[in-house]
BASEKE-161767 format. One record per residue: residue number from 0; residue in three letters; z, y, x of N, C-alpha, C, O in turn. Coordinates in pm, whole numbers. Each point is the difference from the previous one (the first is absolute). Layout:
<nodes>
seq,type,npz,npy,npx,capz,capy,capx,cpz,cpy,cpx,opz,opy,opx
NUM,ALA,Z,Y,X,Z,Y,X,Z,Y,X,Z,Y,X $
...
</nodes>
This chain:
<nodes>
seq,type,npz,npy,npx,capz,capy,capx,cpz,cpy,cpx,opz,opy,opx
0,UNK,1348,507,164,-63,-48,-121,-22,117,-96,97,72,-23 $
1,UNK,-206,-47,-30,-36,77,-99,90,1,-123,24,-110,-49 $
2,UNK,31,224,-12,57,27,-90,-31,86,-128,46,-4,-113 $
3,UNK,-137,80,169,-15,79,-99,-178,-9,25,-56,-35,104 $
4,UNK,-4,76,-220,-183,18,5,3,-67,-168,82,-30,-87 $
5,UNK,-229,32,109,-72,-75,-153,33,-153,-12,40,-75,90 $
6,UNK,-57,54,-179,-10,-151,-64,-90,-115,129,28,-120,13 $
7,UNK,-93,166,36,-95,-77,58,34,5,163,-38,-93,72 $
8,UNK,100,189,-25,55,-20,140,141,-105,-14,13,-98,73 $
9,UNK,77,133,-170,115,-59,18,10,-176,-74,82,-88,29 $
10,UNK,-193,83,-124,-59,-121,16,-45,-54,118,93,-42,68 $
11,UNK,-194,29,-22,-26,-6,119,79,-36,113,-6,-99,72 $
12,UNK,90,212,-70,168,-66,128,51,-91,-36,33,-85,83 $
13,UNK,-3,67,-232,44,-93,-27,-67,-181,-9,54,-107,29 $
14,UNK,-176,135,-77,-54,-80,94,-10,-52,129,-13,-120,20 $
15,UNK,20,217,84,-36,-64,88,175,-31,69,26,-83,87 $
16,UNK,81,181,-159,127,-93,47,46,-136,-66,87,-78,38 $
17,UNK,-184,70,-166,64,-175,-55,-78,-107,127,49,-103,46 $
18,UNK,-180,165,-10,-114,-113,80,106,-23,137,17,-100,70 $
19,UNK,29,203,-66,79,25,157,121,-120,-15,35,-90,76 $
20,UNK,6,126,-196,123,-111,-52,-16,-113,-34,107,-50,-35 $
21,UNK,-213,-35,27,-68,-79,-16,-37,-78,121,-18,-121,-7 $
22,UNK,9,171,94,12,-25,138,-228,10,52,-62,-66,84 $
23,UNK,9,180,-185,-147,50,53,74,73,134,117,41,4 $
24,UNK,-217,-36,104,7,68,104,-122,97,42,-2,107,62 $
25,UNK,-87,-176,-114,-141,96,48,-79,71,-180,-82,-56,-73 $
26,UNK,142,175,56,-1,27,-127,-148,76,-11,-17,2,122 $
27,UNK,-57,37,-153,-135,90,17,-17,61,-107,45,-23,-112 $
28,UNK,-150,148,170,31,53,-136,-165,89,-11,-28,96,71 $
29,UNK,-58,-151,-169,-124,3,0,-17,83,-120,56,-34,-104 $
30,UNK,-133,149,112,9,104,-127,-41,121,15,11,26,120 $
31,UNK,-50,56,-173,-96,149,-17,107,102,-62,114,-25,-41 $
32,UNK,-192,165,48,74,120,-52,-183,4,-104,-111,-52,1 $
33,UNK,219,183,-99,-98,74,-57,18,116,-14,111,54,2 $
34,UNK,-223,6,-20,35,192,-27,43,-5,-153,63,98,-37 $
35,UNK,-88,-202,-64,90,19,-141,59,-42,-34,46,35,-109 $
36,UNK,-1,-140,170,137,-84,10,102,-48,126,-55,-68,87 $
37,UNK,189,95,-71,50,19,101,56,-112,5,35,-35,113 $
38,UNK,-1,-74,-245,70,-141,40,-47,-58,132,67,-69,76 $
39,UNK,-175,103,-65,-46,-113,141,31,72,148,-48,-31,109 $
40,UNK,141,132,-138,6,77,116,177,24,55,58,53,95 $
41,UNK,-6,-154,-266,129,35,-13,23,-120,36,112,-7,49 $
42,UNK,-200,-155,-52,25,-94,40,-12,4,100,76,-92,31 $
43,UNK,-111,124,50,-69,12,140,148,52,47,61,-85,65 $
44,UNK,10,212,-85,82,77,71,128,-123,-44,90,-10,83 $
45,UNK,-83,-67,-186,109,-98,-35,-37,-85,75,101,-27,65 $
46,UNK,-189,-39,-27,25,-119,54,64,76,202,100,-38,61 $
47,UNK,-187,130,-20,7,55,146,158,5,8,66,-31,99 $
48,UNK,-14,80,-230,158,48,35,75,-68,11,107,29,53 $
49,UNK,-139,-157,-104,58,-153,-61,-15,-45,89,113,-37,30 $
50,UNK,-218,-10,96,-54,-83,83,133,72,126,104,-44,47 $
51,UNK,-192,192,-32,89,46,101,186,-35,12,57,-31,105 $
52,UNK,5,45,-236,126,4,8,46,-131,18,122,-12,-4 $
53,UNK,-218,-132,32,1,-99,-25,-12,-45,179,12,-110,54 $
54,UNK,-37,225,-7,-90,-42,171,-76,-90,25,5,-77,96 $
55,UNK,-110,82,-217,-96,-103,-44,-145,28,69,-11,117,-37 $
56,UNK,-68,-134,87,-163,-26,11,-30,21,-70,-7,-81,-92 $
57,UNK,-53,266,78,-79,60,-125,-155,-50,42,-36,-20,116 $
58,UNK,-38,6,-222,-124,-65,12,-25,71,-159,60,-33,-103 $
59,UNK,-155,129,116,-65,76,-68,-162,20,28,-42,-13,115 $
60,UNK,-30,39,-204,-133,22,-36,-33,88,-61,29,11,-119 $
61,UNK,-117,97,200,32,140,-121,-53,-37,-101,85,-1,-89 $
62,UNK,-170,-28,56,-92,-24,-172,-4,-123,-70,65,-98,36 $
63,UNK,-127,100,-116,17,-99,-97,-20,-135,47,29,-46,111 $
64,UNK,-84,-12,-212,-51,-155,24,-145,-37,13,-53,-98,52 $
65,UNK,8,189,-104,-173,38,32,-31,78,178,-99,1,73 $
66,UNK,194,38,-64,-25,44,164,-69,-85,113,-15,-115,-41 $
67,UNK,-32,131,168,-68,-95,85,188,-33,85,34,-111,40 $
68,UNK,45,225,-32,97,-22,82,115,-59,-67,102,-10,68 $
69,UNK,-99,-28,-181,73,-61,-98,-48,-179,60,64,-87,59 $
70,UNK,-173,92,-100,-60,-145,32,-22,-45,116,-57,-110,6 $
71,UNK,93,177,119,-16,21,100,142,-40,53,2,-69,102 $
72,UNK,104,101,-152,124,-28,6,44,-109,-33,82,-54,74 $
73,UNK,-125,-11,-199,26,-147,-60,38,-107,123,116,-25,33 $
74,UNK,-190,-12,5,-60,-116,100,134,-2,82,73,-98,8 $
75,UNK,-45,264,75,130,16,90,154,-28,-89,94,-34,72 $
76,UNK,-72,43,-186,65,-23,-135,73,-121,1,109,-53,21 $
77,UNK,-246,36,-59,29,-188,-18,44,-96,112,84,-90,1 $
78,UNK,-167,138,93,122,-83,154,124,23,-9,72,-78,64 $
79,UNK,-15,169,-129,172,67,51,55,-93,-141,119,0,-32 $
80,UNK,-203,-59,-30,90,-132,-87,99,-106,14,31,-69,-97 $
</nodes>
């Protein structure tokens, strides 16, 4: 589990360990980087570290929500409900 980073990775873990505690199993994690902002790159590395230490089914999308492979992913998503 992630311990140390920015505000937005260790959010993030923590998120996805309450969903875990909660009894979510198929957690996903849909979201972009930027060249001027790194939150979305720090969520990204929080949730991977979170999922992994969890021996969880990482299910990632490199880019945003405007992406074709973002929306492309949905459909496979939503079956694992």
């Amino acid at each position: 589990m992630p311990t140390e980073g920015g505000g937005a990775l260790l959010a993030t873990a923590a998120l996805v360990r309450h969903l875990h505690a909660k009894g979510y199993k198929n957690i996903a994690f849909i979201g972009g980087t930027s060249n001027r902002d790194t939150r979305g790159a720090d969520r990204r590395r929080g949730y991977s570290e979170a999922i992994k230490a969890l021996d969880q089914y990482l299910a990632l999308a490199p880019a945003g929500p405007n992406s074709q492979m973002a929306k492309d992913m949905l459909p496979e998503l939503k079956k694992m409900q």
